[in-house]
C-alpha positions, 0 to 999 in steps of 0.5 A, a space after each residue: 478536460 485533461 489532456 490525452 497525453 500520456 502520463 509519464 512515471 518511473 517505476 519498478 516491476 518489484 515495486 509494489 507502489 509501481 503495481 499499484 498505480 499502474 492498476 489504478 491508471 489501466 482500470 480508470 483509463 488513464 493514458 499512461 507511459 511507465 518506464 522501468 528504471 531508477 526515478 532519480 537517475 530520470 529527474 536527472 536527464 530531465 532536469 527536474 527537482 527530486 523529490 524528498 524522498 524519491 521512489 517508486 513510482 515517480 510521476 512526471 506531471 506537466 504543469 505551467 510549462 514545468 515538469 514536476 516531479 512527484 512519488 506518493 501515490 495517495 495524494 498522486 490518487 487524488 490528483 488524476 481524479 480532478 484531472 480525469 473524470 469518470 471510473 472514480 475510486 473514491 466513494 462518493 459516500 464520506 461515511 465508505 471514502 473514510 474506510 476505503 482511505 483507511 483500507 489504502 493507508 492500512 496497505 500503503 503503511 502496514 502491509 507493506 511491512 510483510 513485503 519487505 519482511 518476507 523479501 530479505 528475513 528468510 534465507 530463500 527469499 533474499 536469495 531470490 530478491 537479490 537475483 531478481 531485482 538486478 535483472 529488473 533493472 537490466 535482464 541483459 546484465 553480464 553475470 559477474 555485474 549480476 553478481 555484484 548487485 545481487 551482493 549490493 541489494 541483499 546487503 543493504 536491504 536484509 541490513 535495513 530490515 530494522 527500519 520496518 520493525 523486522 528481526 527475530 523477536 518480531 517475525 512471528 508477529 508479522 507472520 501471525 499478522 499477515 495469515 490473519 489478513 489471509 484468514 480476512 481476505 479469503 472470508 471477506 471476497 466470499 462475499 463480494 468482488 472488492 472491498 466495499 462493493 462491485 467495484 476498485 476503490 483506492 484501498 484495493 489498489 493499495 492492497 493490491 500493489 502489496 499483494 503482488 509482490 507476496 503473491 507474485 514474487 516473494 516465494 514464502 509468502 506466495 506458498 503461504 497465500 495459496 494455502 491460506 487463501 486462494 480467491 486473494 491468489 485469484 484476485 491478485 490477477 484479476 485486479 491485474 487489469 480492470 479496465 474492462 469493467 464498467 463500475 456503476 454507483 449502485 456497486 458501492 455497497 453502503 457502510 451499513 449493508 456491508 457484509 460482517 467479513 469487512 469488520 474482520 479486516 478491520 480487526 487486524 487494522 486495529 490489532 497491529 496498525 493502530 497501536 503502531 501508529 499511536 506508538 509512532 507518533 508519542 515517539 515523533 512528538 517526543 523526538 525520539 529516534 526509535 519506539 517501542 510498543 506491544 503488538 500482539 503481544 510482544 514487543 516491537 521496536 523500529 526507527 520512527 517515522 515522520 511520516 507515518 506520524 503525518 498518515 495518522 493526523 492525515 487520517 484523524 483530519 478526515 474523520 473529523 471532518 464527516 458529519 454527526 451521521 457519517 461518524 456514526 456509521 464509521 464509529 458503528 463499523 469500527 466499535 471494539 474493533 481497536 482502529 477506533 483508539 487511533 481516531 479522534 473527534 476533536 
């Protein structure tokens, strides 16, 4: 039985990694302690090794007499469900927790790239970002500090906007993506409450996490959410705290019941995802520092990423490791879908 010590993290109010773990531990009942600050400025007054490379959140884990540090909140999910039994958001059903991990990297790696695309490329976005990240730190700054942080955060961040693959050529091509995933989320939660049933599985909160900060923060992509797709806006706040529902094991709707709208979400999984994972990791393999690809019909170039490149093996593994059965239900779901380029069975 764990221990009902809370759990302490580090994190952010703009931190969509923040959002979506701190959801995750209201719904499953988790006692936890958040403290709203920079994580390596924590490991530093507690003495502990940093992760590389540290973010938002960080979780302070007590194990053995040691304190140890860590921020990826996949592998962190996975962690809690062997420390705290009951209210699980992983299926139970190999075939659905293939999908429901596929859902949570889709939003951990990709939709993160409309977050960060919408905060710093348009102009009233990066002013609001720069004005309102300092002030997360400390609402109590002087205004000249204020100024100067919203000059330090803007700079660095609208000049890192590279790094995710933002520039001109590609801004119609996130912007396109992320009205489709509007378009699939607003047909998809016609049909049900969650993603694959009556109840949160891990890629809900991973959706979430992202979607509270176009929702929530970012003025474009908010007014962009509210035209396109009112139940995300309404399921955004209702994800907000779930600990008052009370999950059975019938929510969960198998692969093959699901209603045709998941299909849909996979669509864009496949359209923009997939090629950019399988670009990414030719580019890892390779050494190379940069990669291009088409998504969506235009060209993309970005710095590469490692692990991005560890994401798809991670992925790969799993579906390798289901059964002849639950591969044919996975493979059924995701026929002509474009996710099913990035999978291999061997």
């Amino acid at each position: 039985m764990a221990s009902q010590e809370p759990i302490r993290l580090v994190g952010g109010t703009a931190s969509p990694y923040t959002q979506k773990m701190v959801s995750l531990l209201r719904y499953r009942h988790v006692p936890y302690a958040i403290s709203w600050g920079q994580p390596d400025q924590a490991c530093d007054a507690l003495g502990v090794e940093k992760p590389k490379p540290i973010f938002m959140p960080t979780f302070f884990f007590e194990e053995g007499g040691e304190t140890r540090a860590e921020c990826d909140s996949t592998p962190i999910i996975r962690k809690l469900e062997s420390m705290y039994p009951g209210r699980s958001v992983l299926p139970q059903n190999p075939a659905l927790a293939f999908i429901d991990y596929l859902i949570e990297d889709f939003a951990d790696e990709w939709c993160t790239k409309y977050m960060f695309h919408y905060r710093w490329y348009p102009e009233i976005d990066a002013d609001n970002a720069g004005t309102l990240l300092p002030l997360g730190m400390d609402v109590s700054l002087a205004n000249d500090a204020l100024q100067h942080f919203k000059n330090f955060f803007a700079e660095r961040q609208i000049g890192r906007l590279y790094v995710v693959g933002s520039n001109d050529t590609t801004a119609p091509v996130i912007d396109a993506s992320y009205r489709r995933f509007l378009a699939a989320m607003e047909n998809h939660l016609t049909n049900q409450k969650f993603m694959l049933g009556g109840r949160p599985g891990a890629g809900d909160f991973g959706l979430y996490g992202q979607l509270t900060q176009l929702v929530g923060f970012d003025p474009t992509p908010r007014a962009i959410t509210h035209e396109l797709s009112p139940r995300t806006v309404a399921w955004v706040d209702l994800m907000d705290d779930q600990s008052g529902l009370q999950p059975q094991d019938s929510d969960w709707i198998s692969l093959a019941d699901q209603p045709d709208s998941l299909r849909g979400l996979m669509e864009e999984v496949g359209r923009v995802y997939a090629p950019a994972q399988l670009a990414n990791a030719r580019a890892v393999q390779a050494g190379e520092k940069t990669w291009e690809a088409e998504i969506d019909g235009s060209a993309w170039t970005q710095q590469t990423f490692p692990y991005q490149a560890k994401c798809l093996k991670w992925t790969n593994e799993r579906y390798q490791a289901l059964s002849e059965d639950d591969r044919a239900s996975v493979d059924a779901l995701l026929q002509g879908t474009g996710v099913e380029t990035m999978l291999t069975a061997s």
